[in-house]
Phi, psi and omega in degrees: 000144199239130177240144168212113175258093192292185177176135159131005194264180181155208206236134172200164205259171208288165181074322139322161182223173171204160186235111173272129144319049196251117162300103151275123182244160188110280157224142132001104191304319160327031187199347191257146097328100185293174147175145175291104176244186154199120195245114178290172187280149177077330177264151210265156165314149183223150171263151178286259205214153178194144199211130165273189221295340173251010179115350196254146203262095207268340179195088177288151166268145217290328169313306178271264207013149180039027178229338209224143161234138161241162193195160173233185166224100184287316184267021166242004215340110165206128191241134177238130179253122192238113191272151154216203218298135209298154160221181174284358201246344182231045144319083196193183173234119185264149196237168188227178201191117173233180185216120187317143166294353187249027155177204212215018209263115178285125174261301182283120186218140186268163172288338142147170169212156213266165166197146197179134207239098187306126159269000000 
C-alpha cells in the first residue's frame, strides 16, 4: 500500500505561483510512475502532468505547458508540481496519483489540496 498526502495549495493571486508537494508513505516511490491531476467544480478529472519512475517527464496538458513543472525526489519520496503563473482557470483540487511502472493503471491516489487563484 502506498499513503500519498498532498500539501502546498492555497489562495493566490493570478500570475503567481505555488509548489505543490505529495508525501509518500508506505512503499517507496521509486517504483511507482507519478502524476499530477485536477478537478474543478463541476468539471471532469483532468491529468496534469505525469513523470516515470525515474524521472523523465512524459506528459503535460497543453493548459500547464511552459507553467507547470513536475518533478520528483525518490530519495525523499516526495513527488512535486511547481505552477507559475497562475491563472484563474486553473482553480480546482489537486491531486497527486502514483502507478505500478509495469502499467499505467493509478491505484493511489492522495486526498487532494485545494488551490485557487484569485483574478
Amino acid at each position: 500500500q502506498v499513503q500519498l498526502v498532498e500539501s502546498g495549495g492555497g489562495l493566490v493571486q493570478a500570475g503567481g505561483s505555488l509548489r505543490l508537494s505529495c508525501a509518500a508513505s508506505g512503499r517507496t516511490l521509486s517504483s511507482f510512475g507519478m502524476g499530477w491531476f485536477r478537478q474543478a467544480p463541476g468539471k471532469e478529472r483532468e491529468r496534469v502532468a505525469q513523470i516515470t519512475w525515474s524521472g523523465a517527464v512524459t506528459y503535460y496538458a497543453d493548459s500547464v505547458k511552459g507553467r507547470f513543472t513536475i518533478s520528483r525526489d525518490n530519495a525523499k519520496n516526495i513527488l512535486y508540481l511547481q505552477m507559475n503563473s497562475l491563472k484563474p482557470e486553473d482553480t480546482a483540487v489537486y491531486y497527486c496519483a502514483a502507478h505500478p511502472s509495469n502499467d499505467d493503471i493509478y491505484d493511489y491516489w492522495g486526498q487532494g489540496t485545494q488551490v485557487t487563484v484569485s483574478s
